[in-house]
C-alpha positions as CSV (number, residue, x, y, z in Angstrom):
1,X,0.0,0.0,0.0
2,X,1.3,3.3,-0.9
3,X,1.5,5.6,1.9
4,X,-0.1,9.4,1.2
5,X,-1.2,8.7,-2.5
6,X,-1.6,12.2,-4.7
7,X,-4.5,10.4,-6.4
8,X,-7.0,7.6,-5.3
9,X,-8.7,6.0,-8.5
10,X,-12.6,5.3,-7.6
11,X,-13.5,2.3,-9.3
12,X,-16.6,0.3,-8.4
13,X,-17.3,-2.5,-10.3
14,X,-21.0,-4.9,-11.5
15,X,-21.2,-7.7,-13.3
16,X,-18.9,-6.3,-15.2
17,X,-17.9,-7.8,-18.9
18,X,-14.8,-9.7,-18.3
19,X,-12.7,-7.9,-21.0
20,X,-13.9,-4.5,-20.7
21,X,-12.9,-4.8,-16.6
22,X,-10.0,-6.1,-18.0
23,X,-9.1,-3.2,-20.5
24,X,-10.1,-0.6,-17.8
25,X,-7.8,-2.0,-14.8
26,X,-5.0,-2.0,-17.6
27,X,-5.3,1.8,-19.1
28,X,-5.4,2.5,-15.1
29,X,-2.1,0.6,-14.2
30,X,-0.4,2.0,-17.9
31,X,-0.7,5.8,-16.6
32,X,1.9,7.9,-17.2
33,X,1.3,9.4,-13.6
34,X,2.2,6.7,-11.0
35,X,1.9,8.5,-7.5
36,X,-2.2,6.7,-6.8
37,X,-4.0,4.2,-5.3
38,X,-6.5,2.0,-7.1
39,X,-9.1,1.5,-5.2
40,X,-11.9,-1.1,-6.9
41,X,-15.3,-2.3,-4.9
42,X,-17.0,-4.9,-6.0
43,X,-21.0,-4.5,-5.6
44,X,-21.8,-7.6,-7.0
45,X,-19.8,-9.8,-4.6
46,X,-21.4,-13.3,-5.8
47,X,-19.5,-12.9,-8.9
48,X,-16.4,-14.7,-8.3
49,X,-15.0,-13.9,-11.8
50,X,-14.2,-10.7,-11.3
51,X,-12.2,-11.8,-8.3
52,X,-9.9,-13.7,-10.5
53,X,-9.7,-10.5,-12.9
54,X,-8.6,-8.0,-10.3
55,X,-7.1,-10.1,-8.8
56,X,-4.7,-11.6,-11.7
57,X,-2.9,-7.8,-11.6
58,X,-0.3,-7.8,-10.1
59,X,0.3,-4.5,-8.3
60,X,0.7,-3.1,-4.8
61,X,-1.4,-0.2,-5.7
62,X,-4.4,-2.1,-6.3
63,X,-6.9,-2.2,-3.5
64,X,-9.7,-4.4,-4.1
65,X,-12.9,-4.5,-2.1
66,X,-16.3,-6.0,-2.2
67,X,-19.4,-5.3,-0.8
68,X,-21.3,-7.8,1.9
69,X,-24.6,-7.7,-0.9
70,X,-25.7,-5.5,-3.4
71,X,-25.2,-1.3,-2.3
72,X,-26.2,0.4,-5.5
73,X,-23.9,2.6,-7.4
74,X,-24.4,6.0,-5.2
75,X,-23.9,4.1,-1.7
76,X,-20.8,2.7,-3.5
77,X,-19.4,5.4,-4.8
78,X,-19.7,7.1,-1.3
79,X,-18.1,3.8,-0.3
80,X,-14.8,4.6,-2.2
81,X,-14.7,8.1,-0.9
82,X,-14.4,7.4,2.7
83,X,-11.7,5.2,1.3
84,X,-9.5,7.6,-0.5
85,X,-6.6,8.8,1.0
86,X,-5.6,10.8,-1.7
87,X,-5.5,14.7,-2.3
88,X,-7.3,14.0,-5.4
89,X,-9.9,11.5,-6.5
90,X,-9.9,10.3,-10.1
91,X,-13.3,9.2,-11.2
92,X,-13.3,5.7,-13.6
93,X,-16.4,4.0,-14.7
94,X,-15.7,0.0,-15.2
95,X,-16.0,-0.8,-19.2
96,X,-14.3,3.1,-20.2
97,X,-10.6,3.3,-21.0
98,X,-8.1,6.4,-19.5
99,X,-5.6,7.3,-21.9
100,X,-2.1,7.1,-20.7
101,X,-1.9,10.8,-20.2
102,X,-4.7,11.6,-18.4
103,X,-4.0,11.7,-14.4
104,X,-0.6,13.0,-16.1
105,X,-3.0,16.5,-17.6
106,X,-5.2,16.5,-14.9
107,X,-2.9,16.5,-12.0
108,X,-1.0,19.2,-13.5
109,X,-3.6,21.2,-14.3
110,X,-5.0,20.9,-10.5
111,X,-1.6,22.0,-8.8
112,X,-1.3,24.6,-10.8
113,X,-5.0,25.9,-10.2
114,X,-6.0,25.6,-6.8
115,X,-9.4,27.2,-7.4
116,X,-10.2,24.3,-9.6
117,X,-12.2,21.8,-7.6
118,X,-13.1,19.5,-10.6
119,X,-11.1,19.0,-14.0
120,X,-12.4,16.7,-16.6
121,X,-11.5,16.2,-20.2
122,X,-12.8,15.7,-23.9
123,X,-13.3,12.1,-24.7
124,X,-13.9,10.1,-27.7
125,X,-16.7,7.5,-28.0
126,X,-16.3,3.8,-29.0
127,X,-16.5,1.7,-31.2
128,X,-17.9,3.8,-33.1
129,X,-16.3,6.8,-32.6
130,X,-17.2,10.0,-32.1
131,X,-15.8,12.8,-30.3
132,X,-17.2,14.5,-27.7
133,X,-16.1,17.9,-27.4
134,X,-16.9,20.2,-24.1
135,X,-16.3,24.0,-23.3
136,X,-13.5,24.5,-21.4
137,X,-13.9,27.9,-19.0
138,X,-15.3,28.0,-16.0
139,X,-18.2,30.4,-16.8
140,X,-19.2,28.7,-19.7
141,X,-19.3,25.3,-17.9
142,X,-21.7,26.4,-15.5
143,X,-24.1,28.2,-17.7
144,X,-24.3,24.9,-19.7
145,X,-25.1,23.2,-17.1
146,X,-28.4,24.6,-17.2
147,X,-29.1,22.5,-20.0
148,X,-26.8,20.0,-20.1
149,X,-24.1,18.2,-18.6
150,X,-20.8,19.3,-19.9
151,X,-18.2,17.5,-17.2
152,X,-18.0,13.8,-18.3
153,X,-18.2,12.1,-15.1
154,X,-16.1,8.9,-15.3
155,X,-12.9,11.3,-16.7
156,X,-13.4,13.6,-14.2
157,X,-10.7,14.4,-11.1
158,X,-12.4,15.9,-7.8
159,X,-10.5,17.9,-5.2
160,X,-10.9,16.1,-2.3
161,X,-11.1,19.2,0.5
162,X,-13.9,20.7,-2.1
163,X,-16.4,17.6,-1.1
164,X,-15.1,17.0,2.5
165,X,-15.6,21.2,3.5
166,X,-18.8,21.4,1.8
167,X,-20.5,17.8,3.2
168,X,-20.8,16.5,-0.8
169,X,-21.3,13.6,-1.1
170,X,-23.4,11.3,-3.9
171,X,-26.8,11.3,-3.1
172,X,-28.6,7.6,-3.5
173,X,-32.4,9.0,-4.1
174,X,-31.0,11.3,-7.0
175,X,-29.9,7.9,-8.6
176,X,-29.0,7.0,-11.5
177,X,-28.6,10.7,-12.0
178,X,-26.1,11.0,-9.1
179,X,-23.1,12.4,-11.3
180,X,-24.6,15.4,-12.1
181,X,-26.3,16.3,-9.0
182,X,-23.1,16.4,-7.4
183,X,-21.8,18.6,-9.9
184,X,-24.9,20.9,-9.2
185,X,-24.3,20.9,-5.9
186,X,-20.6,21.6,-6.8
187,X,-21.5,24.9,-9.0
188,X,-21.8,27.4,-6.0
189,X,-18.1,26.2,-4.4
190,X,-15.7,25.8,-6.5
191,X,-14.8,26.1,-10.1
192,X,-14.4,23.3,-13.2
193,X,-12.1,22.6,-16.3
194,X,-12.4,20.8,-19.6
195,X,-9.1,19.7,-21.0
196,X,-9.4,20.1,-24.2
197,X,-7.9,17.2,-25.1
198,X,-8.9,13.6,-25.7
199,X,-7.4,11.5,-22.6
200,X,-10.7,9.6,-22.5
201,X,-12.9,6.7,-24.3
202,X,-16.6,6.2,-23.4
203,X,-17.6,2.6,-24.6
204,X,-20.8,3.3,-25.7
205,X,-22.5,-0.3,-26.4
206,X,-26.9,-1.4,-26.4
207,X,-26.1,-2.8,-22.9
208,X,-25.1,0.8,-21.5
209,X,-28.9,1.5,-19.9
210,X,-32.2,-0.4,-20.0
211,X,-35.1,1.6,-20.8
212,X,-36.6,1.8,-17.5
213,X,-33.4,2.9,-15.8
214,X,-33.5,5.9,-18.7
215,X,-37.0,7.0,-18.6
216,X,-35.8,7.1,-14.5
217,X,-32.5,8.9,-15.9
218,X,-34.7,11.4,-18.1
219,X,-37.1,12.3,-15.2
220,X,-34.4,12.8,-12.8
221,X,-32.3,14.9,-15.4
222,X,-35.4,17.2,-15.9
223,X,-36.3,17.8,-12.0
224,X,-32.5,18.3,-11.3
225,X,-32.1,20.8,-14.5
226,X,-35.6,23.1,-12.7
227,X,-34.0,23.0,-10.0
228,X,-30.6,24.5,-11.0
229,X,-32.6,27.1,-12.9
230,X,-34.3,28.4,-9.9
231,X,-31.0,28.5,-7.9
232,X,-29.0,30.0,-10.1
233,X,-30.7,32.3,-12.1
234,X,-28.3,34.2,-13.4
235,X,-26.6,31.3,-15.1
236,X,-30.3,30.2,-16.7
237,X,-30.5,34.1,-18.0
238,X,-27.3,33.8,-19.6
239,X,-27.9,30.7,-21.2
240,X,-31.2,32.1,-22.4
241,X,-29.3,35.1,-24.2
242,X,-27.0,32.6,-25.4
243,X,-29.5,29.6,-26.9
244,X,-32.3,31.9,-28.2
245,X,-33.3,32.9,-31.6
246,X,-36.6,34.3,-32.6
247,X,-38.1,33.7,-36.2
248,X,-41.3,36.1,-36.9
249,X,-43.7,35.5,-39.7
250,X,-46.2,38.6,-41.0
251,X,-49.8,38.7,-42.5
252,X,-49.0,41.2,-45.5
253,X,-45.8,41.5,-44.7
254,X,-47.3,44.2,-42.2
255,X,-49.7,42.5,-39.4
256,X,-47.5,40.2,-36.6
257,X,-49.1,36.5,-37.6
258,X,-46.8,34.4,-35.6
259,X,-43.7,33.8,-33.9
260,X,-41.0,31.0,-33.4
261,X,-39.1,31.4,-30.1
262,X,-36.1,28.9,-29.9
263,X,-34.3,28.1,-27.2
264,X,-32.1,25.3,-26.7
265,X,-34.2,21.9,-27.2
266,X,-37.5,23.6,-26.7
267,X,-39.5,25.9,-29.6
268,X,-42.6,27.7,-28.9
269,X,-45.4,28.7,-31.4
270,X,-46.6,32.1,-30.7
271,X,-50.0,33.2,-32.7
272,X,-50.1,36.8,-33.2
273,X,-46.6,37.2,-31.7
274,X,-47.9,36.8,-28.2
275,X,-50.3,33.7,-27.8
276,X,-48.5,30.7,-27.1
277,X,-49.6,27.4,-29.6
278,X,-47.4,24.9,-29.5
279,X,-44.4,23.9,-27.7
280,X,-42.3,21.3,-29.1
281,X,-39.2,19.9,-27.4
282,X,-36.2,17.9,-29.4
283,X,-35.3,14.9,-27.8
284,X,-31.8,14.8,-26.3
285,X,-29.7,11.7,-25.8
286,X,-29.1,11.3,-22.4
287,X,-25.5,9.7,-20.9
288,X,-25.9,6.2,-19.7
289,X,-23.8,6.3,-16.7
């Protein structure tokens, strides 16, 4: 065991798909930054075959764990934090692959910003890839979180004083939307980065989410999303200014007949540039994990 680790690594593992644990555990152990502890909890402790995968790596920095019975992903995750002994925890999700460079980025990027209490990256999806691309700046982070989620979670490296000062912790009746509530929660404390640059890969695969645990996901995301619009309303104005476009139509060219009022996913039909219509919002895809 490595005494006084810069980073702990947060893994907690679930029936997990033998190769992808095995890919993960390896893009961990192949980082270019050394100075962490890997800390993996099993919450599926009746499956003995990812014993023999953790297991089979050989390295003191590995820390493996499993649960009495089943926790959940938010207890578990809580789990791993009063684990960590580190002065930063990097997030890892249990089928996604770090680049070797990552903790290298994101620990430098952290010592040298101390207001920074979350750094995260842009990532690449697979296998079919596509890139996912987020802002960068603090202030632009935080007004698109109004909408969105632009901190990809499992990439993500959380100051550990932020969370223990403030009482943060992931909240198990927010599930399975507990990522971004903690970053909500986050907004008013300290400040985030993007890295813009890829040190990430999200395996995106038809097993990622059932549909029940999405519609779940979708109804969470919108109550969490009202509720960070009434806390923070400056950051909801300026992403209004930022998102909105209006499109008029006239009778005649003269007399107001209607209006199109866009803003972000949603458009509104106004009648007569002032009676609402029709309200149509554009389905979003929504993050899995």
């Amino acid at each position: 065991m490595i005494d006084s680790p810069k980073v702990s690594v947060l893994l907690p593992i679930y029936n997990t798909h033998p190769q992808h644990l095995r890919e993960c555990i390896a893009s961990i152990l192949s980082q270019t930054f050394a100075d962490f502890e890997f800390l993996i909890l099993n919450d599926s402790p009746e499956n003995t075959e990812l014993d023999a995968i953790v297991t089979s790596f050989d390295d003191p920095r590995v820390i493996y764990k499993k649960n009495e019975g089943n926790l959940g992903i938010s207890a578990s995750r809580n789990k791993l934090l009063d684990m960590a002994r580190g002065e930063y925890l990097a997030v890892m999700d249990h089928d996604d692959i770090s680049l070797p460079q990552r903790f290298e980025r994101e620990v430098a990027y952290m010592d040298t910003h101390p207001e920074v209490g979350v750094c995260s990256c842009w990532a690449e999806c697979f296998p079919k890839p596509h890139l996912l691309r987020f802002p960068t700046e603090d202030v632009d982070i935080k007004v698109m979180f109004m909408d969105d989620c632009p901190i990809m979670h499992p990439a993500a490296m959380i100051r550990k004083s932020v969370l223990t000062q403030h009482n943060i912790r992931y909240r198990e009746e927010i599930s399975p939307c507990e990522d971004f509530c903690l970053w909500l929660h986050l907004i008013e404390y300290t400040r985030f980065h993007n890295i813009p640059e890829v040190l990430f890969r999200y395996r995106w695969h038809t097993d990622n989410v059932s549909k029940q645990r999405q519609r779940k996901m979708l109804q969470a995301t919108s109550r969490l999303r009202s509720s960070a619009r009434k806390k923070y309303p400056y950051l909801f104005d300026a992403w209004l200014n930022a998102s909105s476009s209006v499109w008029n139509a006239k009778l005649f060219r003269v007399l107001p007949l209607f209006k199109i009022v866009k803003c972000g996913r949603q458009a509104t039909l106004y009648l007569f540039n002032h009676i609402p219509i029709m309200r149509i919002t554009k389905k979003r895809k929504e993050w899995p994990k």
